[in-house]
LODREN-956306 format. One record per atom (N, C-alpha, C, O): residue number from 1; atom name; y, x, z. Coordinates in Angstrom, 3 decimals. Layout:
  resi  name        yy        xx        zz
   NUM    CA         Y         X         Z
...
This chain:
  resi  name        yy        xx        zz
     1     N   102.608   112.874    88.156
     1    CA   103.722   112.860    89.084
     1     C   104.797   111.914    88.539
     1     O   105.205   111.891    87.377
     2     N   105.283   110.962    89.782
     2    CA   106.262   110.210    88.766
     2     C   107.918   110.666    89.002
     2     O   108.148   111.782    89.468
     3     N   108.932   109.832    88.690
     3    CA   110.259   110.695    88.594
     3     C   110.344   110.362    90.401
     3     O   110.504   111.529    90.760
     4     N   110.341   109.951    91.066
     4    CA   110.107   109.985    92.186
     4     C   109.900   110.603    93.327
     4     O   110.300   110.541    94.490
     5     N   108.701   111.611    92.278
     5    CA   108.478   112.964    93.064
     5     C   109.083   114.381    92.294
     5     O   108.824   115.469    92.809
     6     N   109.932   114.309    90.986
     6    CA   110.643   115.269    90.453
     6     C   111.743   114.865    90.623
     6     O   112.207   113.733    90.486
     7     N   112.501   116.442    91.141
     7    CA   113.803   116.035    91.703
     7     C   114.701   116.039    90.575
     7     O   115.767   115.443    90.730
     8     N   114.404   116.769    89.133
     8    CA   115.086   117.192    88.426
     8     C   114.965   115.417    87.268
     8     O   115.852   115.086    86.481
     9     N   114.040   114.837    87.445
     9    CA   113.862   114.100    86.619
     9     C   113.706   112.295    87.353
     9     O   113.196   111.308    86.823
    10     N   114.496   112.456    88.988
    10    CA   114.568   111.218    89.612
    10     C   115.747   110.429    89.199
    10     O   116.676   111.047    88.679
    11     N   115.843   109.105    89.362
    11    CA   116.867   108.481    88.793
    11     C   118.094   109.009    89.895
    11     O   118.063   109.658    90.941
    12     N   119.125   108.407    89.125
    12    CA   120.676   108.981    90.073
    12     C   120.868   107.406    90.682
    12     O   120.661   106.326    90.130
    13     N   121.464   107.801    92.376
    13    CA   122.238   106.822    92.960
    13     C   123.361   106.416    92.347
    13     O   124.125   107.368    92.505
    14     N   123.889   105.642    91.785
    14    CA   125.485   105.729    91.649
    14     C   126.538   105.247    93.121
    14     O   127.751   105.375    93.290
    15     N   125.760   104.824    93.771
    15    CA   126.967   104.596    95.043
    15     C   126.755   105.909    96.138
    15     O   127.385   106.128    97.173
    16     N   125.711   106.644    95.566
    16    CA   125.637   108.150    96.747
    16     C   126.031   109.554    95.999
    16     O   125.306   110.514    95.739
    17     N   127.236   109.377    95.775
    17    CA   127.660   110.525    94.346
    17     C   126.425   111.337    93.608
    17     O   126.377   112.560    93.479
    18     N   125.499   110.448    93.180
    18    CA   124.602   110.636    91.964
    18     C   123.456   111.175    92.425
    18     O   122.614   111.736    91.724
    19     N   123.398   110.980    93.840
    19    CA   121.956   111.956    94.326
    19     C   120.709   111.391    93.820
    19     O   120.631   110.253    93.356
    20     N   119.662   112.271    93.927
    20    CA   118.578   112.069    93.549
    20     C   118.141   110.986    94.389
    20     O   118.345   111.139    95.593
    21     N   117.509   109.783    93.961
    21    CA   117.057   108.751    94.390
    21     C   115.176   109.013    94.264
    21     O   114.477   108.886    93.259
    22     N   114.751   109.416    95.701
    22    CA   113.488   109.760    95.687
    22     C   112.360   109.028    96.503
    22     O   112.820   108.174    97.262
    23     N   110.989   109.159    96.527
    23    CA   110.206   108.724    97.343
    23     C   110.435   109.469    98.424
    23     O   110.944   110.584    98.319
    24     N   109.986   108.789    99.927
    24    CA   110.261   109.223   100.871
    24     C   109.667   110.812   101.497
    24     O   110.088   111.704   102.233
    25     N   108.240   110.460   100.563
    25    CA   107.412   111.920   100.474
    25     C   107.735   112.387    99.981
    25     O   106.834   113.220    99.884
    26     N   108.686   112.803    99.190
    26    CA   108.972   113.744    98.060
    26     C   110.355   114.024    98.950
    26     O   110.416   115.142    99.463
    27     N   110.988   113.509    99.081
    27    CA   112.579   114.008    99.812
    27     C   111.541   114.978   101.004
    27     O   111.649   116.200   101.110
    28     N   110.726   114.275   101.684
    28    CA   110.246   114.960   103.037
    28     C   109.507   116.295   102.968
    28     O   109.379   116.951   104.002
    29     N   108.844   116.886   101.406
    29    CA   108.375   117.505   100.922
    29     C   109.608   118.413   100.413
    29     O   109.050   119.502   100.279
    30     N   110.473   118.534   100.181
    30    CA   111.320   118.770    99.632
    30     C   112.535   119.661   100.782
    30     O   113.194   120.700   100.753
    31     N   112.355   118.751   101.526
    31    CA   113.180   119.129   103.240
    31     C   111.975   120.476   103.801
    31     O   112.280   121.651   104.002
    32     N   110.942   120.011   103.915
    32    CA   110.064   120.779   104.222
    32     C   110.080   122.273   103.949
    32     O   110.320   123.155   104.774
    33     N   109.797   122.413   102.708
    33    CA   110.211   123.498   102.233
    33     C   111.880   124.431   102.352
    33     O   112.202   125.613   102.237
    34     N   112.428   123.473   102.565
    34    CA   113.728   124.344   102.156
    34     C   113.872   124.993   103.588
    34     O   114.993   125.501   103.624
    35     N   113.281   125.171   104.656
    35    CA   113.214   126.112   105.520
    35     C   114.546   125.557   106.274
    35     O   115.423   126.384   106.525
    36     N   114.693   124.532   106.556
    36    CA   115.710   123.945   107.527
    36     C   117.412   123.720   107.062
    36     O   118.378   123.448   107.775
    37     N   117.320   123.960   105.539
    37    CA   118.459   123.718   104.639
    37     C   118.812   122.494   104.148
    37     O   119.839   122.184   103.544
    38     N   117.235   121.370   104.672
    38    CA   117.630   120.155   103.783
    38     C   117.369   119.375   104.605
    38     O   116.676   119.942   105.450
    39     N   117.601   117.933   104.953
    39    CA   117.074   117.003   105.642
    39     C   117.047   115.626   104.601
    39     O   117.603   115.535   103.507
    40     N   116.197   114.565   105.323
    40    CA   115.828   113.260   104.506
    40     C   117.531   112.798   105.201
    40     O   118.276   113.279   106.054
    41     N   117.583   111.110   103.875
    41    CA   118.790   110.462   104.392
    41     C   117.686   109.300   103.355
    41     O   117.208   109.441   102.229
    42     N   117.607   108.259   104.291
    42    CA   117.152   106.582   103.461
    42     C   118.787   106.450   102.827
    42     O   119.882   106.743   103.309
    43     N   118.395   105.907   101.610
    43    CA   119.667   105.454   101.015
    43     C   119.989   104.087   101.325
    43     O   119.203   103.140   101.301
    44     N   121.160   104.066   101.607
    44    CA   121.774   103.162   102.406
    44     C   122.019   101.562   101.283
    44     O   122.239   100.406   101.644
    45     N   121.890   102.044   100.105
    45    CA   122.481   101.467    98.681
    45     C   120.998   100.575    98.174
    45     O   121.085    99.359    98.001
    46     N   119.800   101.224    97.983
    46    CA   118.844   101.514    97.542
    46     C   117.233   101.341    98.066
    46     O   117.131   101.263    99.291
    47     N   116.408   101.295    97.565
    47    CA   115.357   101.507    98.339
    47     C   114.728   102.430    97.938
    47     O   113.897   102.242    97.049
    48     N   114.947   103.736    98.493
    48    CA   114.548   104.923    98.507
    48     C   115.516   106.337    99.687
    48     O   116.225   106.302   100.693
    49     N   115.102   107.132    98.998
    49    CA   115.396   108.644    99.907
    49     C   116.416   109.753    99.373
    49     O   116.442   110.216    98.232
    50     N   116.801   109.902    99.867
    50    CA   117.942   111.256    99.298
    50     C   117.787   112.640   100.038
    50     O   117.606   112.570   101.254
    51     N   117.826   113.668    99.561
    51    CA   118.061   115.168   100.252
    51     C   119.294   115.181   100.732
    51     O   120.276   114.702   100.164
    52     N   119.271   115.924   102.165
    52    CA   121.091   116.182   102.191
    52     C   120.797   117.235   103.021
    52     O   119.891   117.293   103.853
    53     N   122.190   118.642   102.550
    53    CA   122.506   119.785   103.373
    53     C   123.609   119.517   104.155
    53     O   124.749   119.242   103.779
    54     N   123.136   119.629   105.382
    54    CA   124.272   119.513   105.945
    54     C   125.509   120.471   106.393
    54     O   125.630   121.464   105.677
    55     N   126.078   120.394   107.035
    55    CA   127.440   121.545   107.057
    55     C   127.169   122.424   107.911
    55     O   127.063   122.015   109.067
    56     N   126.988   123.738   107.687
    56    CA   126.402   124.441   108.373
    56     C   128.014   125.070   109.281
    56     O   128.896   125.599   108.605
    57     N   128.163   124.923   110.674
    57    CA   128.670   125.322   111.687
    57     C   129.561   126.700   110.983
    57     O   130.780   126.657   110.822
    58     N   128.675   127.940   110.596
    58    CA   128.940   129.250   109.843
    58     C   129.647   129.356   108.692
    58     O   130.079   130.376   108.156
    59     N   129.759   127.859   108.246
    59    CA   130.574   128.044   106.928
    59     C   132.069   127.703   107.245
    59     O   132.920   127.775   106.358
């Protein structure tokens, strides 16, 4: 597995306050699981993928 697909061990964005800079399968794998808590974002900076929660309405 490369850091790519570990979230704990992917490189940091520095222009996306440090998010995990991931493969697109791995962010999408990642979203997947979290049961509708996470969604993909292409990094805008980068060529790769980021997780993002978005603001939940309830909070």
């Amino acid at each position: 597995m490369t850091a790519g697909h570990v979230y704990s061990q992917a490189p940091r964005c520095p222009r996306c306050e440090g998010r995990a800079l991931l493969t697109k399968e791995a962010a999408q794998a990642l979203a997947d699981d979290s049961a509708g808590k996470l969604t993909t974002v292409r990094c805008p900076a980068d060529d790769g993928w980021h997780v993002h929660a978005p603001v939940s309405d309830q909070e």
